[in-house]
N, C-alpha and C positions, 0 to 999 in steps of 0.2 A: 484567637480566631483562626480554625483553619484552613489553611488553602489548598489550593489543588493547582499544576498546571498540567496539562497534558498537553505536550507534540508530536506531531510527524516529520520524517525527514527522509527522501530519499537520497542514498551519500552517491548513489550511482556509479554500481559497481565497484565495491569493495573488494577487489582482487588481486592475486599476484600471478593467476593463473597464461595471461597473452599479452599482461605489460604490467611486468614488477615495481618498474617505474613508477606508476599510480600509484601503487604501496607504498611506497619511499616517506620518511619524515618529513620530507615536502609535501605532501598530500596532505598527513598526519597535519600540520601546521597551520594548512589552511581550514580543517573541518573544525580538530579542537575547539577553537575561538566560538564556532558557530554552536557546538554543541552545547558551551559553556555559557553563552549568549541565551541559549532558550530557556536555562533555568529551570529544566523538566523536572516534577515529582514522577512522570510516565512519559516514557520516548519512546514512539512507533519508531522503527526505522525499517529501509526496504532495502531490497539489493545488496544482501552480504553473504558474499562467496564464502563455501567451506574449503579448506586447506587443507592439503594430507600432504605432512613432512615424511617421506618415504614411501616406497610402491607398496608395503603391508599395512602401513598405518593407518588409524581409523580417521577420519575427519573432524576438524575443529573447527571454529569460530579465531582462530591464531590473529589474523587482524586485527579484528574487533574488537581483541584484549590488546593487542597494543594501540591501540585509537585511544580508547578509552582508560588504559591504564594511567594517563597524566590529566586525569578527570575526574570530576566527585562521581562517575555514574561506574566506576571501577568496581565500587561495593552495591552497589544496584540488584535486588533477586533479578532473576531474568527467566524468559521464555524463549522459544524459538522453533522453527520449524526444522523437521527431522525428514530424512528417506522415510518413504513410506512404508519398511519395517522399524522402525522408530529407532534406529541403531546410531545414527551419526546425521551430525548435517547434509543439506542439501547440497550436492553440489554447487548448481549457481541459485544466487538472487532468493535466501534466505531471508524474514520474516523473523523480528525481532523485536520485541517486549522488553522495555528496563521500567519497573518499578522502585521507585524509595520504598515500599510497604511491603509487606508479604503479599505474593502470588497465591493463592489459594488452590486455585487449577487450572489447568491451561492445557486446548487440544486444539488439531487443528483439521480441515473440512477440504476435502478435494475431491469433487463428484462424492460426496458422503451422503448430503439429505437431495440433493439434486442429482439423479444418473445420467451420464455423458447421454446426449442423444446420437442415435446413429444415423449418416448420414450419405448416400449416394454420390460421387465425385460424380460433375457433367464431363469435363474437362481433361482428368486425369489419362495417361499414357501409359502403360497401356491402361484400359479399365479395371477400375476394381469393384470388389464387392462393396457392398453397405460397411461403412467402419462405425467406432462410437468416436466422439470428437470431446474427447480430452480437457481440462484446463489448464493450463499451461502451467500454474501456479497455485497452494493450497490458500486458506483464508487460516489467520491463527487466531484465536479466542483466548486469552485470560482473564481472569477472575480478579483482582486485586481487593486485599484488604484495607479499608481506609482508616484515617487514625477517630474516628468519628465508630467503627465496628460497620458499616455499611459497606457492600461490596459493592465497587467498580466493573462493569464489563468491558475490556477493551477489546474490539474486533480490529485488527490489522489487515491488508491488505495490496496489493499491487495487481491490479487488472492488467490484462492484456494488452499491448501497446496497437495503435490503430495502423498496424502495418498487416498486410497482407500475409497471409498464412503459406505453408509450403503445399506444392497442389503439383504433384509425380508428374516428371515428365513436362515441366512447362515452366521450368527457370534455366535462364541460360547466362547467368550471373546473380551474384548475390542479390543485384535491386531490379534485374532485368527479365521480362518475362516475355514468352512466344506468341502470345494474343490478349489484347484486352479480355477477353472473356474472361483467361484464364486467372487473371489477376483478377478482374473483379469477383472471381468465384474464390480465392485466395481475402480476399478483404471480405468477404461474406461471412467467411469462417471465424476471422479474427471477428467480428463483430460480434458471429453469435458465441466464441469463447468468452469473451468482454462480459458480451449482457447475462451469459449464463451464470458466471459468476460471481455477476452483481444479484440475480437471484438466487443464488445456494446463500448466500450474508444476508439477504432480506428474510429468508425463510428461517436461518440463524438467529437471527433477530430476532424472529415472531414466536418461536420457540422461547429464547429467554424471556419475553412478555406475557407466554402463556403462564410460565411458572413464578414471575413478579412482574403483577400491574405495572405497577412505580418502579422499573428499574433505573439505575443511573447507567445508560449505556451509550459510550463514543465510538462510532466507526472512525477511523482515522486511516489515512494511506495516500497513496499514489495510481487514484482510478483509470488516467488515462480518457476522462471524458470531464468536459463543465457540467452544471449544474443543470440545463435544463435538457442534457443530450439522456439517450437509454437508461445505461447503467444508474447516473444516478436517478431517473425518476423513479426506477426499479427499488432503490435502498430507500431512499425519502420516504415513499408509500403516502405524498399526499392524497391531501382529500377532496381535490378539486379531481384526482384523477381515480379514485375508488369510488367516489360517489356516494360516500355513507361516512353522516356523522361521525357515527357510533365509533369509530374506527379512531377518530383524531387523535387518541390517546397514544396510539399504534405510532404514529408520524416521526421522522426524524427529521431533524433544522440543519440544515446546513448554515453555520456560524460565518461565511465570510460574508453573509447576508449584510450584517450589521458592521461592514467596512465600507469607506467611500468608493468611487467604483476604480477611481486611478492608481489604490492599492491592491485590486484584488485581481493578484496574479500570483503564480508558482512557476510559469516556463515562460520562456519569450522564446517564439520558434519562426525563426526568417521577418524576425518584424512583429507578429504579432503576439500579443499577452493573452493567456491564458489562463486558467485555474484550476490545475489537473491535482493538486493536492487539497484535500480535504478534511475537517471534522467535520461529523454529522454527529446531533447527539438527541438523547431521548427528550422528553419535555418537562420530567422529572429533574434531569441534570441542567436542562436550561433556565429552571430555576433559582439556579445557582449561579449562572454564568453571567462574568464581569469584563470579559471583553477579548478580541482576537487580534493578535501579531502575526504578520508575514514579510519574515526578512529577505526582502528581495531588491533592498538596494542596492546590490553589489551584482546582481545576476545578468548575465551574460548572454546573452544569444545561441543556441545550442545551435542552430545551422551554422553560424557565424564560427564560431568555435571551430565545428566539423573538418570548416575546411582551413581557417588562419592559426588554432592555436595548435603547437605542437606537445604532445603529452601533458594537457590540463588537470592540475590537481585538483580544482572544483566541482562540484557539483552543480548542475545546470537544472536543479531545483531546488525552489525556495523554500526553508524549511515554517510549519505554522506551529503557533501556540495559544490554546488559549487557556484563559483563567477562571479559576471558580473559587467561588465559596464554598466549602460543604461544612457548615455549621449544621448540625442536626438538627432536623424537624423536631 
């Protein structure tokens, strides 16, 4: 009988680049366990810095392979997102696919089917013209082959963080800004980057649905928003808020639905639980689906952290998984 599990995990920031430290075997020490823990047949992971060992060299994933080297997800095919001439990793906060099965294909989506809109700063110092407004980060798409011959669609991503965006001329410290306005026209941006790229993945979506009814397809990531906030009612695509039957089929389930409510958290930020990591999956795949984990008894307080712990090797979110059946129809 075959199974499936599929996770997400953001390791948060996998870097050596402004504290090597974090890198260190002590970090390595604390994730290991976790990664080993989730038992993935397909691990979403977000936030993994590329490395260049020397000023000409091209960029790796150099971490990631040592993370992972003292882990069964070492032989893992993989995917991941690239510079957007497709040459070498992303500098920071790479978009990463491990598979046990073969990858079939795998691209990834940044203002691709959604064009940046352009936008007038109110605020800005001096004034500027109309610019277009960016996403911060791409969406990565693979294909997976399952041991059943049906393909998997995993969509990866990491949204926008709900911090205010940079706005010329009106920061005068890293969290410090010269008028409300000017911040709240800075958190405007981050929001419409957020939601915008929760619709470039919805319309990703609707795409692979055009081309298979019945797909089996899992968004998985690190949104940046709960469940009933923009971005996700944006990917969901219920039908209490399209208003047309016909559509249900379209719909994506967000799976931590069917968890009791005092487990369903990924961050705990100054006290309060949240659920910024998510699967969402088709209703095809929920067919199959035998139940959701979120390891988050060991998780920490990220304010709390900010300011008492010194060089924390954890991640201060929880990673989820769930399980399937995919015995063929």
């Amino acid at each position: 009988m075959p199974h499936l599990r599929i996770a997400s995990f953001n390791l948060e920031n996998l870097s050596d680049s402004s504290s090597p430290e974090l890198a260190s075997e002590e970090r390595y020490g604390i994730l290991r366990p976790q990664l080993e823990r989730l038992d993935a047949d397909v691990l979403c992971l977000q936030e993994i810095d590329g490395q260049q060992d020397g000023p000409s060299a091209p960029r790796s994933l150099r971490l990631l392979d040592e993370l992972l080297a003292q882990t069964p997800y070492r032989d893992f095919f993989r995917a991941s997102t690239t510079r957007s001439n497709g040459d070498a990793p992303r500098d920071r906060h790479n978009l990463v696919v491990l598979s046990r099965w073969p990858i079939d294909a795998h691209a990834q989506y940044a203002n691709t089917i959604v064009q940046p809109p352009h936008y007038q700063f109110i605020t800005a110092e001096p004034r500027q013209t109309p610019e277009p407004i960016s996403w911060d980060r791409p969406i990565l798409h693979a294909g997976v082959r399952l041991p059943t011959g049906q393909q998997l669609h995993v969509v990866n991503m990491h949204l926008k963080a709900p911090l205010a965006s940079f706005v010329q001329g009106q920061k005068i410290g890293p969290f410090a800004w010269r008028s409300v306005s000017a911040w709240a026209e800075g958190y405007y941006i981050a929001s419409m980057k957020r939601a915008g790229q929760a619709l470039e993945a919805r319309m990703l979506v609707d795409q692979i649905f055009d081309r298979e009814a019945d797909a089996l397809i899992a968004v998985c990531g690190d949104f940046n928003a709960e469940e009933k906030e923009v971005p996700c009612r944006i990917l969901l695509g219920d039908t209490d808020d399209t208003g047309n039957g016909q559509l249900t089929s379209r719909e994506l389930i967000a799976l931590e639905n069917t968890l009791s409510e005092h487990r369903r958290f990924t961050v705990i930020h100054a006290g309060r639980k949240q659920m910024l990591d998510h699967i969402l999956v088709s209703r095809r795949l929920l067919a199959h689906y035998q139940g959701l984990e979120v390891h988050n008894e060991a998780l920490g307080d990220e304010v709390v952290a900010h300011t008492m712990v010194d060089k924390t090797p954890e991640s201060y979110h929880a990673p989820v998984v769930a399980a399937f059946d995919i015995r063929k129809a």
